[in-house]
Backbone as CSV, one residue per row, in Angstrom:
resi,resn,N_x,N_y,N_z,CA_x,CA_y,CA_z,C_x,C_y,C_z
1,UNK,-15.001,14.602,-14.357,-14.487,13.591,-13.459,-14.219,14.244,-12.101
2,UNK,-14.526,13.196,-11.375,-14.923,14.400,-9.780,-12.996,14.336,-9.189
3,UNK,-12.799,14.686,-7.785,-11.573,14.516,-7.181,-11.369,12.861,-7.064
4,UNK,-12.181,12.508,-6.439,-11.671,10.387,-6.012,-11.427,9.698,-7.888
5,UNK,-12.470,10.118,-8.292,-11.816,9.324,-9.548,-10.971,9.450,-10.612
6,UNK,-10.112,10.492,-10.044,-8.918,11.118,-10.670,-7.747,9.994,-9.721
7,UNK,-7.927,9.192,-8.625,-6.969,8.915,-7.834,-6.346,7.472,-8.152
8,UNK,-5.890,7.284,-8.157,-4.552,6.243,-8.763,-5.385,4.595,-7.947
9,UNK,-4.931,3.966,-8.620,-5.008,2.673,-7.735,-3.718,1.756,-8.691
10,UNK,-2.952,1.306,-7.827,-1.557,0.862,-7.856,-1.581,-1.213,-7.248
11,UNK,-1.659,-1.713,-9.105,-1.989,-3.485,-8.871,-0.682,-3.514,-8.692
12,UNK,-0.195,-4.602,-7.724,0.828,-5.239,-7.522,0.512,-6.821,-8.301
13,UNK,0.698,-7.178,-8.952,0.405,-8.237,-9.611,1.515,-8.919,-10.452
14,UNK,1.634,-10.153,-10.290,2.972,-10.685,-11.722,2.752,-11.675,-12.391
15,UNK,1.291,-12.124,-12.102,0.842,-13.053,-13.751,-0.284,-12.000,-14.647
16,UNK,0.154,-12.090,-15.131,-0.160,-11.608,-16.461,-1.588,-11.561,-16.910
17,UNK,-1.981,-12.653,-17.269,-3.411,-12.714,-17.472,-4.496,-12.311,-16.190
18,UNK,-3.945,-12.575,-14.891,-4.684,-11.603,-14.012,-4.534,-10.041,-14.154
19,UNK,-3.756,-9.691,-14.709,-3.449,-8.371,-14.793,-4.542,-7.739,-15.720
20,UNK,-4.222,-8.789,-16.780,-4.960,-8.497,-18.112,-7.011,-8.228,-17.578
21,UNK,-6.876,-9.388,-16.881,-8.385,-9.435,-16.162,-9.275,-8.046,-15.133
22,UNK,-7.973,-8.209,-14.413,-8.402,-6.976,-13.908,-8.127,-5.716,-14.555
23,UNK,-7.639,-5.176,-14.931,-7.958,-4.068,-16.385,-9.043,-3.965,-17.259
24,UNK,-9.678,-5.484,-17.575,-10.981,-5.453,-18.180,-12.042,-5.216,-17.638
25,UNK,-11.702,-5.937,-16.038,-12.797,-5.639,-15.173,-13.112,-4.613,-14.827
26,UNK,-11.814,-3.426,-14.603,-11.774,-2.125,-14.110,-12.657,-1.381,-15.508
27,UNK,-12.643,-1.387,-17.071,-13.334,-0.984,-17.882,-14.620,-1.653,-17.366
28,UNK,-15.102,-3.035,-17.244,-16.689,-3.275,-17.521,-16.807,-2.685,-16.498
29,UNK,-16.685,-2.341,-15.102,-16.884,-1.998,-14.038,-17.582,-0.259,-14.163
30,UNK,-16.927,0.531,-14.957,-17.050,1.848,-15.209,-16.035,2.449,-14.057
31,UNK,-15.256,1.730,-13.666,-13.709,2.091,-12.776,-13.511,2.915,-13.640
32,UNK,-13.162,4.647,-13.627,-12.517,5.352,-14.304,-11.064,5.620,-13.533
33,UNK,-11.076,5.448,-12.524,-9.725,5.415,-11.738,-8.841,5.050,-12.459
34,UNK,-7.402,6.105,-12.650,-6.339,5.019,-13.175,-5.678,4.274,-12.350
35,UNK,-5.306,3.128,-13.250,-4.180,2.086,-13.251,-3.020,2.142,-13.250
36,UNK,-1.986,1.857,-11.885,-0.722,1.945,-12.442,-0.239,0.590,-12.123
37,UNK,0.346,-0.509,-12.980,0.833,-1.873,-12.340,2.409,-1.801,-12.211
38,UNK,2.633,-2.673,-11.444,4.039,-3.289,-11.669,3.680,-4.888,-11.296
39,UNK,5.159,-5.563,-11.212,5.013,-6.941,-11.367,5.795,-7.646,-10.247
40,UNK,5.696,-7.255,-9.150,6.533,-7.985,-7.998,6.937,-6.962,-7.206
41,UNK,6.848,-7.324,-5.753,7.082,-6.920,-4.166,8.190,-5.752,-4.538
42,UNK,9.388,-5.789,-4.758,11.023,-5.027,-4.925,10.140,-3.918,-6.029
43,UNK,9.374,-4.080,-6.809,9.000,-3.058,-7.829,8.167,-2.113,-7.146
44,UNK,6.864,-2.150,-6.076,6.095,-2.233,-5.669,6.860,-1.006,-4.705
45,UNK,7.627,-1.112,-3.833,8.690,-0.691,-3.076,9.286,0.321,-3.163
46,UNK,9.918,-0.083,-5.191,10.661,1.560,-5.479,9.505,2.355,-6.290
47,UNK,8.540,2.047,-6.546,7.470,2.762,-6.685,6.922,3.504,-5.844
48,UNK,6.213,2.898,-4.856,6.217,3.876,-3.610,7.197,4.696,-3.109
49,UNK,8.098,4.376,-3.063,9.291,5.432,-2.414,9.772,6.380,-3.394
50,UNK,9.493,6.254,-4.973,9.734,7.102,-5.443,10.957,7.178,-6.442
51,UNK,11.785,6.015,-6.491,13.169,5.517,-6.570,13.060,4.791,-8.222
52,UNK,13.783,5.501,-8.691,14.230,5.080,-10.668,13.607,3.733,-10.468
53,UNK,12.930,3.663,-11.773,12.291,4.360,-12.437,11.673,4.883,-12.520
54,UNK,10.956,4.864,-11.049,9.234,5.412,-10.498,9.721,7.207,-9.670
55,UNK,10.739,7.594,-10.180,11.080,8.779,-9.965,9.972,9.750,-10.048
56,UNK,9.344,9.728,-11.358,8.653,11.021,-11.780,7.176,10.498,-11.379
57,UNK,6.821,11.590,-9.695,5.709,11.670,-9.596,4.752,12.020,-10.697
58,UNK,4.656,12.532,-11.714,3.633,13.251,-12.742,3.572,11.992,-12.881
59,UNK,4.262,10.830,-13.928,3.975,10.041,-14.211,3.673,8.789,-13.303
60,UNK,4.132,8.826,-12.534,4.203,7.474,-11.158,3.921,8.114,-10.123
61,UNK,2.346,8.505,-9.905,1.834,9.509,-8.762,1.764,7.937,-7.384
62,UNK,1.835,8.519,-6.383,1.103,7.860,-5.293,-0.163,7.475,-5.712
63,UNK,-0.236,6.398,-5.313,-1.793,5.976,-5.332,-2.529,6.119,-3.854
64,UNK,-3.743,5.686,-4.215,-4.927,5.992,-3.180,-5.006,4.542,-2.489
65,UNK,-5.045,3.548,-3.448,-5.646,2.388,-3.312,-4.183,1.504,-3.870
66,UNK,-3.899,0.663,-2.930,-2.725,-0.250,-3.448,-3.705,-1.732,-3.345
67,UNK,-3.711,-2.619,-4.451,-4.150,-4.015,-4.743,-3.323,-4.742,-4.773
68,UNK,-2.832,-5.451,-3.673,-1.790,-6.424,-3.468,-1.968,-7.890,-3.370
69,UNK,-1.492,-8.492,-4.303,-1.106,-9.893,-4.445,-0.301,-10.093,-3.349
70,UNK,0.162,-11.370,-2.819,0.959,-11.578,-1.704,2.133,-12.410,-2.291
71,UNK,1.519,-13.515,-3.078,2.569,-14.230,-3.847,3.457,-13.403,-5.169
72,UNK,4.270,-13.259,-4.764,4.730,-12.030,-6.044,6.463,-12.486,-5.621
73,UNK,7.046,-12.042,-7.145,9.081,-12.225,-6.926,9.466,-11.018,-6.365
74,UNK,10.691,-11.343,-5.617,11.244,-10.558,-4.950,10.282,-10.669,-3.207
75,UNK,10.199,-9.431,-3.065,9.556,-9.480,-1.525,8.158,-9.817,-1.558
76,UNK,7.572,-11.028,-0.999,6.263,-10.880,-1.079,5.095,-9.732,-0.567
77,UNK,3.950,-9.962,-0.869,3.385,-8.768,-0.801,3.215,-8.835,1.362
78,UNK,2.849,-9.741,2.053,3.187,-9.243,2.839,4.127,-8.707,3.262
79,UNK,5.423,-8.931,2.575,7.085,-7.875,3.365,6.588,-6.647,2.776
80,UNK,5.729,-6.218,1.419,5.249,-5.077,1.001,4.632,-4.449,2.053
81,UNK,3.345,-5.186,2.485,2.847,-4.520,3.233,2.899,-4.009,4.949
82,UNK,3.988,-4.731,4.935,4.672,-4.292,6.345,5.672,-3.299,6.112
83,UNK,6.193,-3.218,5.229,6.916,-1.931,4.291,6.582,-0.900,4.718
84,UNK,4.973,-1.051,3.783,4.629,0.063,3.733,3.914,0.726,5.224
85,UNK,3.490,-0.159,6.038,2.274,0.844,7.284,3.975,1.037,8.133
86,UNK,5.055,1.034,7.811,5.914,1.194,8.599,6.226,2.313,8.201
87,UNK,6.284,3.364,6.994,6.318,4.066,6.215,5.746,5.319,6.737
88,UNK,6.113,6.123,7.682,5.472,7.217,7.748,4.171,8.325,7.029
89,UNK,4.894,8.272,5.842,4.092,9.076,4.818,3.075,8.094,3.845
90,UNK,2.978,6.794,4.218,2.656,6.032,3.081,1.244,4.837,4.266
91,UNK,1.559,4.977,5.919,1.181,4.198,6.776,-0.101,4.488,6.729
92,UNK,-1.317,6.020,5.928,-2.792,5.338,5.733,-2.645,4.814,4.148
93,UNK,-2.022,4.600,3.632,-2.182,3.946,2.012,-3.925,3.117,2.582
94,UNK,-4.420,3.257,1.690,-5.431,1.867,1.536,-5.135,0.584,0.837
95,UNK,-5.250,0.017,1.896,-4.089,-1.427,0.913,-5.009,-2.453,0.910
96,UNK,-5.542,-3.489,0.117,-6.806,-4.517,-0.096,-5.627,-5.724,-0.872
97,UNK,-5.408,-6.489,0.396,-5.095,-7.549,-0.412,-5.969,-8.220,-1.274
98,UNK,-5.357,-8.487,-2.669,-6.111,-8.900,-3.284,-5.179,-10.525,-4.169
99,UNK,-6.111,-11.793,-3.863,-4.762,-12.855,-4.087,-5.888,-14.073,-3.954
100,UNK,-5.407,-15.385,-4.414,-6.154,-15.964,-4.838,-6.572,-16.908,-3.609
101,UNK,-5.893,-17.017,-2.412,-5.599,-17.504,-1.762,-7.244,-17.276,-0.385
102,UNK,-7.654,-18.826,-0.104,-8.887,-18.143,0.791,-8.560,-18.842,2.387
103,UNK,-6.806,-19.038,2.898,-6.857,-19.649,3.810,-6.831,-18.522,4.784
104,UNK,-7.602,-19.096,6.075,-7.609,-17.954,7.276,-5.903,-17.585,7.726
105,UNK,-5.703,-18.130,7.925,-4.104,-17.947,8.477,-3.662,-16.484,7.084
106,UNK,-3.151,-17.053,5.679,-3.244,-15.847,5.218,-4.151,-14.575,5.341
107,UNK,-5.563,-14.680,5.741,-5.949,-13.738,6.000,-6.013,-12.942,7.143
108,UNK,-5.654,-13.460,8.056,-5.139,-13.072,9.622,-4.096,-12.514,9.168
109,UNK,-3.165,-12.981,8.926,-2.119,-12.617,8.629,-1.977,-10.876,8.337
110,UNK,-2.293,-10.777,6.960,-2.569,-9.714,6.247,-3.380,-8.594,7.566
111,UNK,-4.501,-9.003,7.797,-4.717,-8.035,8.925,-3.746,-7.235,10.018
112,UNK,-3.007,-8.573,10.450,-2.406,-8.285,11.842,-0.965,-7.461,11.248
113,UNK,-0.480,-7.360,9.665,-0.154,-6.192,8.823,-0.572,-5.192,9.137
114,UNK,-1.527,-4.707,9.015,-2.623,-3.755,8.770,-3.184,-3.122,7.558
115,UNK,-2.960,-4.589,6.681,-4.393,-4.441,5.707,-5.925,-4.245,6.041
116,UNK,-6.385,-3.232,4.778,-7.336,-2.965,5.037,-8.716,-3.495,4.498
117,UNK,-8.268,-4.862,3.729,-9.241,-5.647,3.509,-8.513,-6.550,2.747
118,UNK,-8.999,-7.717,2.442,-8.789,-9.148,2.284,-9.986,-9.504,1.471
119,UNK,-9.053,-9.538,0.195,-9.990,-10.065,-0.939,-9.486,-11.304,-1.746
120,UNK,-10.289,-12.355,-1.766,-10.288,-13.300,-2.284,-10.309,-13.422,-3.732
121,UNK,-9.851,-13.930,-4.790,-9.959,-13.318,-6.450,-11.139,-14.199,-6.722
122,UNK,-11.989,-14.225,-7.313,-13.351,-14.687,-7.711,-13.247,-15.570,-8.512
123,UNK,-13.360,-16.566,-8.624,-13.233,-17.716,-10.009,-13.662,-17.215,-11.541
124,UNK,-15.214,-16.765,-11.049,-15.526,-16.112,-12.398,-15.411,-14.702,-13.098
125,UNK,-15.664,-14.350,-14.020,-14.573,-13.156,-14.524,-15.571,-11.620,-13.924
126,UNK,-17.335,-12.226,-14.592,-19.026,-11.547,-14.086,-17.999,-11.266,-12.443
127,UNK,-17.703,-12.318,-11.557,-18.123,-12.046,-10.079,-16.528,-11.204,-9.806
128,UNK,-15.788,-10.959,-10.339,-14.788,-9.990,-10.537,-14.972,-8.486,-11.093
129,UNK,-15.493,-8.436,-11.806,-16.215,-6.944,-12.121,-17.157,-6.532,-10.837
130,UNK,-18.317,-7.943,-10.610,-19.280,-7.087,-9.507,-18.623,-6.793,-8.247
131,UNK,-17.140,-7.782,-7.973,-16.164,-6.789,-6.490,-15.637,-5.613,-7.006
132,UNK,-15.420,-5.361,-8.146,-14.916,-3.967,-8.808,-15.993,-2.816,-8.641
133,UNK,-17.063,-3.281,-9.192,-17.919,-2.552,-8.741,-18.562,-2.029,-7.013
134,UNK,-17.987,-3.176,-6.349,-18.395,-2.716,-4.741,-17.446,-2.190,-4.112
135,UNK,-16.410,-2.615,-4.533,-14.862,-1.875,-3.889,-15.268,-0.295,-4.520
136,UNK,-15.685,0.106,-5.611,-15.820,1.199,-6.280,-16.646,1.879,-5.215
137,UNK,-17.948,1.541,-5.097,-19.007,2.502,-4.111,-18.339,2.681,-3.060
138,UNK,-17.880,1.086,-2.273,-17.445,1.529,-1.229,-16.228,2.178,-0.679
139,UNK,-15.142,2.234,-1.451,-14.256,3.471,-1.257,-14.636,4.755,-1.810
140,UNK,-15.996,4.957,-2.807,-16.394,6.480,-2.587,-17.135,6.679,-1.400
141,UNK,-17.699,5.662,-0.624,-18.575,6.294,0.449,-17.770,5.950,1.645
142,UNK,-16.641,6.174,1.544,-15.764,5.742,3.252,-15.226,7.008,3.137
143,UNK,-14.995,7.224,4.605,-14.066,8.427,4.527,-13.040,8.060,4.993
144,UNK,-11.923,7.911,4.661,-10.548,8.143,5.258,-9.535,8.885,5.627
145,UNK,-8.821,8.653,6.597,-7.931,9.841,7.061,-7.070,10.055,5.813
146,UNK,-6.836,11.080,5.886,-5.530,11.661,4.324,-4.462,11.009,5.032
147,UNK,-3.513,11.008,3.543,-2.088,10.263,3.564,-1.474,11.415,4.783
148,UNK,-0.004,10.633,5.116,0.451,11.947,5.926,1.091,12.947,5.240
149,UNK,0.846,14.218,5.672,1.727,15.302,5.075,3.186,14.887,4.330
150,UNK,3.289,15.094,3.700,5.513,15.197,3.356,6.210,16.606,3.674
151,UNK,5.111,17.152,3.595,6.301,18.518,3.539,6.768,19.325,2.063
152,UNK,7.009,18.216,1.686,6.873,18.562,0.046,5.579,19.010,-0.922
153,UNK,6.144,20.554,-0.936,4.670,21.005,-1.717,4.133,20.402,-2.957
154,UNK,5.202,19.805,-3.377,4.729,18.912,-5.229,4.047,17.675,-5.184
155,UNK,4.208,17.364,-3.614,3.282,16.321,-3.212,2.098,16.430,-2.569
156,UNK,1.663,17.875,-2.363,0.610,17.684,-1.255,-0.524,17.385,-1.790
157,UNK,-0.555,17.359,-3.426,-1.721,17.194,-4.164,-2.211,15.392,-3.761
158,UNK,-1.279,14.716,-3.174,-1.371,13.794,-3.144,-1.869,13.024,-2.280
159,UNK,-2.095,13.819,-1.227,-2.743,13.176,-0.518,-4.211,13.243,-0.122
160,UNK,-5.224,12.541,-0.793,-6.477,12.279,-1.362,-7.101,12.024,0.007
161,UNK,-8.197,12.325,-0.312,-9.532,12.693,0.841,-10.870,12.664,-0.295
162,UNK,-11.410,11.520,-0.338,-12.702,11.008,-1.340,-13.886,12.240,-0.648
């Protein structure tokens, strides 16, 4: 398994059976990337920052790729994602909203955040694997700037460069 597909991708998601979906999709897909979910904006938050329960980087590493729902309890995913590019150490996250929602205004929206893409959820389950599969190529063939430094040597593993 090379360096990128060792790298985390972190669903923000809180229905369930989408969760369930995309997990299947990430297997038919040949996504070997792991999965880490939680279930709403406030979870999403102390995960990233690091904060009980999501204390133990080994187990609750930074991710590469955050998949954000917008409609979610607690803070929606846009207060997430203004969260996060406000976030020093966390402001290149790759963040892809991902939500069921195909109105322009939400998707403006999300941009003028500074999401880094705007994904629509696919009706069918086939045309959900084949965005799994293109999100896949195309975050191995992008290059992105690395996360920012922390300072913290137990973290520097963490900041991923595909």
């Amino acid at each position: 398994m090379n360096y990128f597909e060792q790298q985390i991708f972190l669903l923000v998601e809180d229905n369930e059976s989408d969760v369930l979906l995309m997990k299947e999709a990430f297997f038919k897909a040949d996504l070997p990337n792991p999965l880490q979910i939680v279930d709403g904006g406030d979870k999403a938050i102390a995960y990233l920052s690091g904060v009980a329960p999501y204390n133990d980087r080994l187990a609750h590493p930074l991710p590469f790729v955050l998949l954000l729902d917008f409609k979610l309890p607690g803070k929606d995913g846009f207060e997430v994602l203004d969260w996060v590019r406000r976030q020093p150490t966390l402001k290149r996250l790759v963040v892809i909203m991902l939500t069921s929602s195909n109105r322009s205004a939400d998707a403006d929206r999300a941009y003028d955040l500074g999401a880094n893409y705007y994904l629509t959820k696919p009706g069918l389950f086939a045309d959900l694997v084949k965005s799994m599969k293109c999100l896949h190529v195309w975050l191995r063939l992008c290059h992105f700037p690395t996360l920012v430094e922390t300072g913290d040597p137990d973290q520097e593993h963490l900041c991923p460069t595909p």
